[in-house]
C-alpha positions as CSV (number, residue, x, y, z in Angstrom):
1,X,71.6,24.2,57.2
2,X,74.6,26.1,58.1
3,X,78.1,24.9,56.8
4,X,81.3,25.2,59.2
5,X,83.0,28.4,57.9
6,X,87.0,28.0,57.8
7,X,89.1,30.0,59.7
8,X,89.7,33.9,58.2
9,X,93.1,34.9,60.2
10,X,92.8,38.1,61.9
11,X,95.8,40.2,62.6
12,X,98.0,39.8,65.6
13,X,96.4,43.1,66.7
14,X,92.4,42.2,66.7
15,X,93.5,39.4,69.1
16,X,95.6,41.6,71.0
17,X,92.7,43.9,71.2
18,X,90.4,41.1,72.7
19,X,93.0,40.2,75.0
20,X,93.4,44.1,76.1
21,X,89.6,44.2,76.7
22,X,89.6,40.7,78.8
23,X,92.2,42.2,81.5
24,X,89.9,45.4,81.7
25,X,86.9,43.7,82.5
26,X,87.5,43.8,86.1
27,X,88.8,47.1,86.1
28,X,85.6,48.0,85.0
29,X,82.9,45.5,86.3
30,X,84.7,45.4,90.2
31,X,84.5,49.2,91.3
32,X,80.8,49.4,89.4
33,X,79.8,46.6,91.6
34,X,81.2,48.4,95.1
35,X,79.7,51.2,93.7
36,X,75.9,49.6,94.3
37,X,74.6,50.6,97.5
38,X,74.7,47.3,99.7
39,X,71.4,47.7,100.4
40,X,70.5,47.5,96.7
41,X,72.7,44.9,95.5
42,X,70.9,42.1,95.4
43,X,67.8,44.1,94.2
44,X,66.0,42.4,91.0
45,X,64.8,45.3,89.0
46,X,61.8,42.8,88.3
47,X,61.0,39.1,88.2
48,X,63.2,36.9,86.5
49,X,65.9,39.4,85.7
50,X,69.4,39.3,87.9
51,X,70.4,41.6,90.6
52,X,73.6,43.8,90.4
53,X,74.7,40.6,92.5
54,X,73.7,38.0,90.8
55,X,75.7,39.6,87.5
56,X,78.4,40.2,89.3
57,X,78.4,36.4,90.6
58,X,77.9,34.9,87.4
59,X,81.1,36.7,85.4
60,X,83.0,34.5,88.5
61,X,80.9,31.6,87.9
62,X,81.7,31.6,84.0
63,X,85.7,32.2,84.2
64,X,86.0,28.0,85.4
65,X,84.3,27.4,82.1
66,X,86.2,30.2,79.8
67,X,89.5,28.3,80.5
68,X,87.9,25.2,79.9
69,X,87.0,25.5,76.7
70,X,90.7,27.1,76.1
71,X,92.2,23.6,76.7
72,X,89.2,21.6,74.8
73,X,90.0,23.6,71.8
74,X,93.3,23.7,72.0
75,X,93.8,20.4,73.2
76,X,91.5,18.2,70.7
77,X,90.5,18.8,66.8
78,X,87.9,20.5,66.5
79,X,85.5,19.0,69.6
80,X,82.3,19.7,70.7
81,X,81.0,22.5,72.5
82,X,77.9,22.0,75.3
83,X,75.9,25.6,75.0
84,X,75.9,27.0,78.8
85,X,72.5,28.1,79.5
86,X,72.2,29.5,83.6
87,X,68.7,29.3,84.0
88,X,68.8,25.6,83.2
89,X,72.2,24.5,85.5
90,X,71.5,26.4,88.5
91,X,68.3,27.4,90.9
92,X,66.8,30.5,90.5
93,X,68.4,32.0,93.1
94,X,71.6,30.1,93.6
95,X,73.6,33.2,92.8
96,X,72.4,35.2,95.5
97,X,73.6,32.6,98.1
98,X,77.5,33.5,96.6
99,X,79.6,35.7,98.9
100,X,80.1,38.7,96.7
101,X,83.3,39.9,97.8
102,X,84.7,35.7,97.7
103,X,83.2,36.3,93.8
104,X,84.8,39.3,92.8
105,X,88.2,38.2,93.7
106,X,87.6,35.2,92.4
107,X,86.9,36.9,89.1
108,X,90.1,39.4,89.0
109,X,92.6,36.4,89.8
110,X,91.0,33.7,87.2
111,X,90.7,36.6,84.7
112,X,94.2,37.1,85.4
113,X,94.8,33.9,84.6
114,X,92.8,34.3,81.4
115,X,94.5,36.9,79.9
116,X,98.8,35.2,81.0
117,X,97.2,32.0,79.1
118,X,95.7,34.0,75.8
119,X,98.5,36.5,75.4
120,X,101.1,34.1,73.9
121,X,98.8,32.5,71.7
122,X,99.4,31.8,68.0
123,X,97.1,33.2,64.7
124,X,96.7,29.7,64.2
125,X,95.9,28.7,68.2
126,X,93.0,31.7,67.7
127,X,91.9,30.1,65.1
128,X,91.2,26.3,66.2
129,X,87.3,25.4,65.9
130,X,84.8,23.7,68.1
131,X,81.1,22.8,67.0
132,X,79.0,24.8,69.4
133,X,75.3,23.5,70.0
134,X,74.1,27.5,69.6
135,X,76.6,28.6,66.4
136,X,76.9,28.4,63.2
137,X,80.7,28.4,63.4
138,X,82.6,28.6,66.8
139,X,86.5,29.6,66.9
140,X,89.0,30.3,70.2
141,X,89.0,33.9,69.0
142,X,85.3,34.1,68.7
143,X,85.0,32.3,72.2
144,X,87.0,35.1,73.3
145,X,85.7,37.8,71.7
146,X,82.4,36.9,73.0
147,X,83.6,36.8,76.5
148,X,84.7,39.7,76.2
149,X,81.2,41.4,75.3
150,X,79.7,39.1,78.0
151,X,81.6,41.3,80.6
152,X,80.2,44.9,79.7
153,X,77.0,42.9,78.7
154,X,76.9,42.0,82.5
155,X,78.4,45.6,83.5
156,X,75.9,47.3,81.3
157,X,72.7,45.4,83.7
158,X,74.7,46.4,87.0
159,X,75.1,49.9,86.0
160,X,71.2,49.8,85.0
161,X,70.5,48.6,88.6
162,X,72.8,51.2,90.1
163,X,71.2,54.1,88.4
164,X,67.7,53.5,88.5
165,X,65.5,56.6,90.0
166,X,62.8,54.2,91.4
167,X,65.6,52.6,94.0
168,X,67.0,56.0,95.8
């Protein structure tokens, strides 16, 4: 069984880095998305796998639950951490009922938000813990970090739908 690892400090500028990579997201993900013809947007490239849509919908959907678990950790020692799992809170298609352009602005303000709440953080504020039902150990910088790679995760299967010869 996995023991809790205790917190390694990083330096001020690997959490400025994640930070930095958090208010480019939507520099990123926002014009990608426009960049999908309309008429292929909510396009699944097969069954079971999300549309350049349904991505784009779900990096709103998640930002509620990013700043969430902000306060949580930073508000209580060390609490507990539901695992978010999609396909097991929401229909199979409830993201392609979301207006699109309601979501993406959605995303670029609450990100904003994000990043003016993480940028005065402290090492130790980074560093707070959580027990997370998927990870061995769980931290506000990994929480972050991982959000972070959750965006071009998400960009990454948008740009995938955008360029695929089978669709023009």
């Amino acid at each position: 069984m996995a023991t809790r690892q205790e917190p390694e400090f990083k330096s001020e500028r690997e959490y400025r880095e994640v930070v930095d990579a958090l208010e480019r997201g939507p520099s990123i993900i926002v014009p990608l998305v426009r960049e999908v013809p309309d008429a292929l947007r909510k396009r699944r490239p097969s069954p079971g796998r999300w549309s350049a849509h349904e991505h784009a919908c779900h990096l709103a959907e998640v930002q509620p639950m990013f700043l969430g678990r902000l306060d949580l950790m930073l508000g209580e020692e060390h609490p507990s951490i539901r695992p978010y799992l999609p396909e097991r809170e929401h229909s199979p298609d409830a993201l392609l009922q979301v207006d699109l352009e309601e979501a993406l602005g959605r995303f670029q303000r609450q990100r904003s938000e994000l990043v003016a709440r993480l940028r005065p953080l402290r090492p130790q504020d980074w560093e707070r813990t959580a027990e997370h039902g998927e990870y061995s150990h769980y931290s506000v910088f990994i929480l972050f970090r991982h959000a972070a790679m959750h965006d071009m995760l998400h960009a990454y299967r948008i740009e995938e739908c955008l360029l695929r010869k089978d669709w023009t």
